[in-house]
KOLDREN-539424 format. One line per field, with one value per atom (N, C-alpha, C, O): atom name; y negated, x negated, z negated; residue number from 1; residue in three letters. Coordinates in steps of 0.2 Angstrom, whole numbers. Example, Ala and Ser with C-alpha at 12.3 -4.5 7.8 and 13.67 -1.06 7.14 Angstrom:
BEGIN
atom = c(N|CA|C|O|N|CA|C|O)
Y = c(28|22|16|17|11|5|0|-6)
X = c(-66|-62|-66|-71|-64|-68|-64|-67)
Z = c(-39|-39|-39|-42|-35|-36|-39|-40)
nr = c(1|1|1|1|2|2|2|2)
rest = c(ALA|ALA|ALA|ALA|SER|SER|SER|SER)
This chain:
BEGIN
atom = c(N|CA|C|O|N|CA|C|O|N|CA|C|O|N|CA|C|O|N|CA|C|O|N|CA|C|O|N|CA|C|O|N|CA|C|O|N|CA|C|O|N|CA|C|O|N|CA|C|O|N|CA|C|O|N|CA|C|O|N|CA|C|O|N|CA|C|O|N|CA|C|O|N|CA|C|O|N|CA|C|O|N|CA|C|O|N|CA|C|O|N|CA|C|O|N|CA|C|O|N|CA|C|O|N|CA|C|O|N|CA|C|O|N|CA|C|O|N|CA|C|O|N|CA|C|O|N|CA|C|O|N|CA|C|O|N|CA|C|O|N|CA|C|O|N|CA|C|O|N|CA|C|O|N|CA|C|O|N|CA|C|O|N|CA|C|O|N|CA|C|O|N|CA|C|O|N|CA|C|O|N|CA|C|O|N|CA|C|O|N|CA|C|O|N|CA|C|O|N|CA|C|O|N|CA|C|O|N|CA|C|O|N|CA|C|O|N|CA|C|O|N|CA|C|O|N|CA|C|O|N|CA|C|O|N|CA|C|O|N|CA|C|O|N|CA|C|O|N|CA|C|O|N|CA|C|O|N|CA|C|O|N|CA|C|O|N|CA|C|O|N|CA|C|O|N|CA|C|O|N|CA|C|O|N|CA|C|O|N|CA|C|O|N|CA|C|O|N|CA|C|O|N|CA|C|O|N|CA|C|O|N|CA|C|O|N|CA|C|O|N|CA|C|O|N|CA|C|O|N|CA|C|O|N|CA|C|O|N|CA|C|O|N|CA|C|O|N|CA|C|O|N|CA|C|O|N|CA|C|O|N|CA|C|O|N|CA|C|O|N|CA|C|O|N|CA|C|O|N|CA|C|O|N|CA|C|O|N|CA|C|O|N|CA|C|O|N|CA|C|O|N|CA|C|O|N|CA|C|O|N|CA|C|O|N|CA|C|O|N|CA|C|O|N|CA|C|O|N|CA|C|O|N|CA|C|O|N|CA|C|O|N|CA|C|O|N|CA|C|O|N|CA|C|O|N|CA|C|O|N|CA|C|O|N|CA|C|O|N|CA|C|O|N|CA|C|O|N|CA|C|O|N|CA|C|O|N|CA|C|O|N|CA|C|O|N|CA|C|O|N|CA|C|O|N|CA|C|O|N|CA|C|O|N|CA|C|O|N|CA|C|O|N|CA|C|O|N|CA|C|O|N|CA|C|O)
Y = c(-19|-17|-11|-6|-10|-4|0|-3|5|10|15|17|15|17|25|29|28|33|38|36|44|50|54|54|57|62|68|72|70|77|84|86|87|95|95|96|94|96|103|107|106|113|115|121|112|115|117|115|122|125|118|114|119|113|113|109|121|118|120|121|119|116|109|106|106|99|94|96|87|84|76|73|74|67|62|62|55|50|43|39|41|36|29|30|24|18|12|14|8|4|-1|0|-8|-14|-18|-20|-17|-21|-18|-16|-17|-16|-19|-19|-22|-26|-26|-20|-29|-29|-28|-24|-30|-30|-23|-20|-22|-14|-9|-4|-8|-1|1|7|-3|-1|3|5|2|5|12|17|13|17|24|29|23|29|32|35|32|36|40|46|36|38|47|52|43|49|53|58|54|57|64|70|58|64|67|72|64|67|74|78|74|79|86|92|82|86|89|93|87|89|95|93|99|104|110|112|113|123|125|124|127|131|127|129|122|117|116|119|108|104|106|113|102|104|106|104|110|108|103|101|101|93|89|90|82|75|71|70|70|67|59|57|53|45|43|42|41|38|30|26|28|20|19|14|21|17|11|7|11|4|-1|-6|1|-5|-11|-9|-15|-22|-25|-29|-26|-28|-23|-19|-24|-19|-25|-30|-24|-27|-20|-15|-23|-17|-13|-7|-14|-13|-5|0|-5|0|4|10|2|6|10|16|7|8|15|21|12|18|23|29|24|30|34|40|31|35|38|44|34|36|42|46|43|49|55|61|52|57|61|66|59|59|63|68|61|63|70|74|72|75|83|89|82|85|91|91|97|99|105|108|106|110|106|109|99|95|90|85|91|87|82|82|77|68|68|71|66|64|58|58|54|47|44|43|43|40|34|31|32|22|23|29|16|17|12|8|14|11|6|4|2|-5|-8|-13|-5|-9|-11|-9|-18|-19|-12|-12|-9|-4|2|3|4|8|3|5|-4|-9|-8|-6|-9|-10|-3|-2|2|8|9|10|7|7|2|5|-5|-7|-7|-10|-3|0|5|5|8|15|21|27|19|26|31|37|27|32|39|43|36|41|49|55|47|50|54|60|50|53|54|49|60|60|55|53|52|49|47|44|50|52|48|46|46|40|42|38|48|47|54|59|54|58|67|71|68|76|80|86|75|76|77|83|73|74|78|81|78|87|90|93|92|98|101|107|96|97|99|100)
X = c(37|30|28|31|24|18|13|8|14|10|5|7|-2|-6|-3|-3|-2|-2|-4|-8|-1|-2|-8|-7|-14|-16|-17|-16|-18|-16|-20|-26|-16|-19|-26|-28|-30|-36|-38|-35|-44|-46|-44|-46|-40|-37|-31|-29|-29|-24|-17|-17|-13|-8|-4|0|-3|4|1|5|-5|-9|-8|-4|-11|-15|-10|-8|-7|-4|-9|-11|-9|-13|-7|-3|-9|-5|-7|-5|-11|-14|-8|-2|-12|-7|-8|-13|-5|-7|-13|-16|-14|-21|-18|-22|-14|-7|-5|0|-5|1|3|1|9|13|18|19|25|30|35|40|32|35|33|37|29|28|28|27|27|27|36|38|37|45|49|54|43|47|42|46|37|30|33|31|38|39|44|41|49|53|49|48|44|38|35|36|33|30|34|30|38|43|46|46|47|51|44|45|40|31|32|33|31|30|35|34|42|49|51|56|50|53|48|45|46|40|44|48|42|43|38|32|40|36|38|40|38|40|35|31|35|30|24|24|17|10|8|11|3|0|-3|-4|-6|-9|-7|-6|-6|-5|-12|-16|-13|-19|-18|-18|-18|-16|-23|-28|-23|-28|-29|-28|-32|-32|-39|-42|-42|-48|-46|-51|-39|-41|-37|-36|-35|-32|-35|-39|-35|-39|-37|-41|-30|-27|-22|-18|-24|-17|-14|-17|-10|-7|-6|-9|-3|2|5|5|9|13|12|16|5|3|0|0|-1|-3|3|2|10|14|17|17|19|19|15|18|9|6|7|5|9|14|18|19|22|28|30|34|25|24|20|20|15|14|17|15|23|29|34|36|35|42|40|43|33|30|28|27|28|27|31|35|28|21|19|14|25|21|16|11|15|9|6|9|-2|-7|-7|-6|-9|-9|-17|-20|-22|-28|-29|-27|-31|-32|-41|-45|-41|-45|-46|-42|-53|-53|-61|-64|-63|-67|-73|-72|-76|-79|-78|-76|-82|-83|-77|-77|-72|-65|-61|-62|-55|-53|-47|-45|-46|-40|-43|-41|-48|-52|-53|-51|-56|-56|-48|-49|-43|-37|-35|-29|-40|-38|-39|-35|-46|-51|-47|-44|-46|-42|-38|-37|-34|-25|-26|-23|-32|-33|-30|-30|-27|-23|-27|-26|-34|-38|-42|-45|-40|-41|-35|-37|-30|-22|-25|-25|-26|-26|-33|-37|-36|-40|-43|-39|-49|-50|-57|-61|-57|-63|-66|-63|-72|-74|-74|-74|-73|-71|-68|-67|-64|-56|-59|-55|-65|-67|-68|-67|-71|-72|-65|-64|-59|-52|-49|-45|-50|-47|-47|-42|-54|-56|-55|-54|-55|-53|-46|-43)
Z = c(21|20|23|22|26|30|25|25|21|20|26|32|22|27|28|23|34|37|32|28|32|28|32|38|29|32|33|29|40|41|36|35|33|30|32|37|26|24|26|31|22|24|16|15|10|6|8|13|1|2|2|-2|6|7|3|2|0|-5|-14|-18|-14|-20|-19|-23|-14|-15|-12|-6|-13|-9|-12|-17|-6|-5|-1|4|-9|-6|-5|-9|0|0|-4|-5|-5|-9|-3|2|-3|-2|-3|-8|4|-1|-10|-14|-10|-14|-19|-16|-25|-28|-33|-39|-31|-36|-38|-36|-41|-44|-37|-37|-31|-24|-21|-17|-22|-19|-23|-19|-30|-34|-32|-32|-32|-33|-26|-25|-23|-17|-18|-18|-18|-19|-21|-18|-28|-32|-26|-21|-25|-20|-17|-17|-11|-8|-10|-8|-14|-18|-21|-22|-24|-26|-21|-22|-13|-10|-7|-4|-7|-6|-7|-3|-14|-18|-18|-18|-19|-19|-12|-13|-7|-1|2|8|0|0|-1|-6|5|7|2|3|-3|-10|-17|-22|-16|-23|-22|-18|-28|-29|-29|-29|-28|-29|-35|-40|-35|-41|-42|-48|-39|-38|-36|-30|-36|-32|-31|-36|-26|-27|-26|-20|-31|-27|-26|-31|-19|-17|-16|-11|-22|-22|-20|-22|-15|-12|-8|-7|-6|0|-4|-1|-8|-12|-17|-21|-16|-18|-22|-25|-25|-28|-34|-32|-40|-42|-48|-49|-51|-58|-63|-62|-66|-72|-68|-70|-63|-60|-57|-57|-54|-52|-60|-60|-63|-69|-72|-74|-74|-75|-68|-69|-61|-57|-58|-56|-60|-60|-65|-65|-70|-78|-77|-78|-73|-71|-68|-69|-62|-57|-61|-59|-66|-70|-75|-77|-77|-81|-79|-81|-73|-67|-67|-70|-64|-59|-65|-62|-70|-78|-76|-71|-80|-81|-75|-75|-70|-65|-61|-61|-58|-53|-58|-60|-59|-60|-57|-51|-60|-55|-54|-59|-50|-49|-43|-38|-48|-47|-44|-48|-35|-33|-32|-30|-34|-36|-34|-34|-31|-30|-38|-42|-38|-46|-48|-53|-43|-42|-39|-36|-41|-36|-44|-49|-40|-46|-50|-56|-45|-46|-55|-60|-52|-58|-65|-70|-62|-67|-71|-77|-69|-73|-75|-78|-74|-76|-82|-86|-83|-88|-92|-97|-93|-96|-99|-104|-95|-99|-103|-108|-102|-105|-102|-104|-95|-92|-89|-88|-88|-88|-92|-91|-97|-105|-101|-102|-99|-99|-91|-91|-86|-79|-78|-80|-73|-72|-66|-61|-67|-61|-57|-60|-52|-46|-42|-37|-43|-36|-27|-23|-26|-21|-19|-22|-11|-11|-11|-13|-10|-9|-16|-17|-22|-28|-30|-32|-31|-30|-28|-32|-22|-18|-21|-24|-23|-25|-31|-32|-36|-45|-45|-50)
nr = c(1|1|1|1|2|2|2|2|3|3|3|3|4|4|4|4|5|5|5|5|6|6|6|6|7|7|7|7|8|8|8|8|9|9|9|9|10|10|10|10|11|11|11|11|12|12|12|12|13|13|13|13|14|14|14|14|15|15|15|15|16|16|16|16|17|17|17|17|18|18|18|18|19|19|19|19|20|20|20|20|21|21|21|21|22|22|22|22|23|23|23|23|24|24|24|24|25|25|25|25|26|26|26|26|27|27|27|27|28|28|28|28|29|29|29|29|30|30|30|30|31|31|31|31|32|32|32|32|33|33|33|33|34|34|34|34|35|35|35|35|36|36|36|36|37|37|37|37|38|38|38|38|39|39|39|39|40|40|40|40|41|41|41|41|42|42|42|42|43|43|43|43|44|44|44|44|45|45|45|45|46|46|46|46|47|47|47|47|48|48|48|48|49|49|49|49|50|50|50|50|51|51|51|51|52|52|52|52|53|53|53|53|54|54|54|54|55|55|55|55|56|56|56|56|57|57|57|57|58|58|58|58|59|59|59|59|60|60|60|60|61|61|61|61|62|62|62|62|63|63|63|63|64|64|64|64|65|65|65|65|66|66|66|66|67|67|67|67|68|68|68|68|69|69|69|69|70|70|70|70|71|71|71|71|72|72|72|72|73|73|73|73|74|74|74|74|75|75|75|75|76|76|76|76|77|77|77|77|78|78|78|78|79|79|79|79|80|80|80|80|81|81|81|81|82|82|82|82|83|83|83|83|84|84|84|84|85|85|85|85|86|86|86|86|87|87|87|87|88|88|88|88|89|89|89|89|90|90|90|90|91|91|91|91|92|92|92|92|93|93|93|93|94|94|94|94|95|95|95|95|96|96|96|96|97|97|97|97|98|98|98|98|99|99|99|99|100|100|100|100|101|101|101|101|102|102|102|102|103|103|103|103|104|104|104|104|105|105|105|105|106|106|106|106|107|107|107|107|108|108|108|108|109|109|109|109|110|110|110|110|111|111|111|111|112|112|112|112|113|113|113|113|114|114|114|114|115|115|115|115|116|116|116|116|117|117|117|117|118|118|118|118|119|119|119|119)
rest = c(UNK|UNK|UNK|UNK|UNK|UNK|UNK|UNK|UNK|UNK|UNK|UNK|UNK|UNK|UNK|UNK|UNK|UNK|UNK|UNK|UNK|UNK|UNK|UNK|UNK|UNK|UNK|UNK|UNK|UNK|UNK|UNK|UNK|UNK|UNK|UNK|UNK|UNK|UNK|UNK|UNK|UNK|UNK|UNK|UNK|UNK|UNK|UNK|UNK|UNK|UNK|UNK|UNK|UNK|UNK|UNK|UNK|UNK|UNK|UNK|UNK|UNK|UNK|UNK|UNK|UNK|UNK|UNK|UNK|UNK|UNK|UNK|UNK|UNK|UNK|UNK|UNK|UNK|UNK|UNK|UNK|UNK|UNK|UNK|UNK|UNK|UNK|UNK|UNK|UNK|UNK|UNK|UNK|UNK|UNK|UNK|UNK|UNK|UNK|UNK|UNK|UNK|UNK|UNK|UNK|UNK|UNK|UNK|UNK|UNK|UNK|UNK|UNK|UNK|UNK|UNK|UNK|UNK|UNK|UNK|UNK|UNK|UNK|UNK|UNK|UNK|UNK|UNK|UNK|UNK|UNK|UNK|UNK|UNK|UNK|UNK|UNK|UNK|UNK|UNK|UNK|UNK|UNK|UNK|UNK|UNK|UNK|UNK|UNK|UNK|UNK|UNK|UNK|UNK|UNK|UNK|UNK|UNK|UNK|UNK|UNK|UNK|UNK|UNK|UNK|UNK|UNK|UNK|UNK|UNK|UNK|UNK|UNK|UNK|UNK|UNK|UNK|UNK|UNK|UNK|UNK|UNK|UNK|UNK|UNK|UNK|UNK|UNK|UNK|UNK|UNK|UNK|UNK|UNK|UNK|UNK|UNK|UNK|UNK|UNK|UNK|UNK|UNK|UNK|UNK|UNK|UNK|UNK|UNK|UNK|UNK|UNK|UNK|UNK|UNK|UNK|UNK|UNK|UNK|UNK|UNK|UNK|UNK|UNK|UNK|UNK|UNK|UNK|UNK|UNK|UNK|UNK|UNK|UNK|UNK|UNK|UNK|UNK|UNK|UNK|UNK|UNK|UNK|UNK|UNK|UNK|UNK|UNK|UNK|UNK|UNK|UNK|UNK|UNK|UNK|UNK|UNK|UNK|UNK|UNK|UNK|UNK|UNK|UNK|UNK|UNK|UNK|UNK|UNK|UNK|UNK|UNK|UNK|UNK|UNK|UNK|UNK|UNK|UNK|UNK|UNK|UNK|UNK|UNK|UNK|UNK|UNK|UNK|UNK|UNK|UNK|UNK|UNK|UNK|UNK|UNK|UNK|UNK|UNK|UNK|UNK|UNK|UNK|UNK|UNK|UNK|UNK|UNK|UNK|UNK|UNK|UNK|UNK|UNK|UNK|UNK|UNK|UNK|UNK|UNK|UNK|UNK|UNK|UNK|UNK|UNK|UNK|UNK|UNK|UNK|UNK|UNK|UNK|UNK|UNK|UNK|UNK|UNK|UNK|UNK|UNK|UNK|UNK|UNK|UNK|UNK|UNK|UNK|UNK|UNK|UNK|UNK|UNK|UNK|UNK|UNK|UNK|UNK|UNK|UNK|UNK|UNK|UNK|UNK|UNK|UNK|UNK|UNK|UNK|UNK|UNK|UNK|UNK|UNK|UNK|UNK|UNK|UNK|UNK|UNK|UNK|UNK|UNK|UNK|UNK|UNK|UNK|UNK|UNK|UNK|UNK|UNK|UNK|UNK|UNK|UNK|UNK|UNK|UNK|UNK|UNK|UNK|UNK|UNK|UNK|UNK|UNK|UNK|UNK|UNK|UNK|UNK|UNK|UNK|UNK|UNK|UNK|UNK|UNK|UNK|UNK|UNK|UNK|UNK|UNK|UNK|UNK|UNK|UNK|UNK|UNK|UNK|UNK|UNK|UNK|UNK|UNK|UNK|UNK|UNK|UNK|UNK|UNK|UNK|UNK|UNK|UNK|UNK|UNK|UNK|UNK|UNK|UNK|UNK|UNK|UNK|UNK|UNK|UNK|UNK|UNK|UNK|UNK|UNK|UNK|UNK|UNK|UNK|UNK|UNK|UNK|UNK|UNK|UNK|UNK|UNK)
C-alpha cells in the first residue's frame, strides 16, 4: 500500500505541529500498518514529540471503524504531552463516521488543514 507523500515544514513552528496525511482508504487492511507510521512520525523527532499531530483525512473516501478506532489509539498512545487534531472535509464520509462514533465529542476536528495547523 502507497501513502500520500508527507509534506514539507509549514510556516509553523515544526517542532509544535506535525502533519500526517491518511490515506483514500482506511480499513482493517490499512489502519494496521498506519499506526507505526505515525508513531515513528511523532517519536523520531530532535526535541520530542509535538504538541500537536495534525491527521489529515481530506483525501480519504472511505473509512470504517477501523480508522475511528486508529485514531483513539494514537490519541491514547500519544497522551498527554501531543494533542491529536483531526481534519475531514464536512461533507465527506470520514467526518460522517466521526460524528457517529461520537469520537468527535473526544477529538478536535477541523474542515480544513490551516484551521488545524493553527489551533
Amino acid at each position: 500500500m502507497t501513502f500520500p507523500p508527507f509534506p514539507p515544514p509549514g510556516p509553523h513552528d515544526p517542532s509544535e505541529r506535525v502533519l500526517f496525511p491518511f490515506p483514500p482508504e482506511i480499513d482493517f487492511s490499512t489502519a494496521s500498518d498506519l499506526l507505526p507510521l505515525i508513531l515513528s512520525r511523532t517519536h523520531a523527532r530532535p526535541g520530542g514529540p509535538p504538541g500537536v499531530l495534525v491527521l489529515d483525512l481530506t483525501p480519504t473516501r472511505f473509512m470504517d471503524s477501523q480508522g475511528v478506532r486508529l485514531i483513539n489509539e494514537v490519541r491514547q498512545l500519544l497522551r498527554p504531552r501531543t494533542r491529536v487534531h483531526v481534519v475531514a472535509r464536512p461533507d465527506g464520509l470520514a467526518s460522517h463516521v466521526l460524528e457517529v462514533t461520537g469520537l468527535r465529542r473526544d477529538v478536535p476536528v477541523y474542515d480544513n488543514l490551516p484551521e488545524a495547523m493553527a489551533a
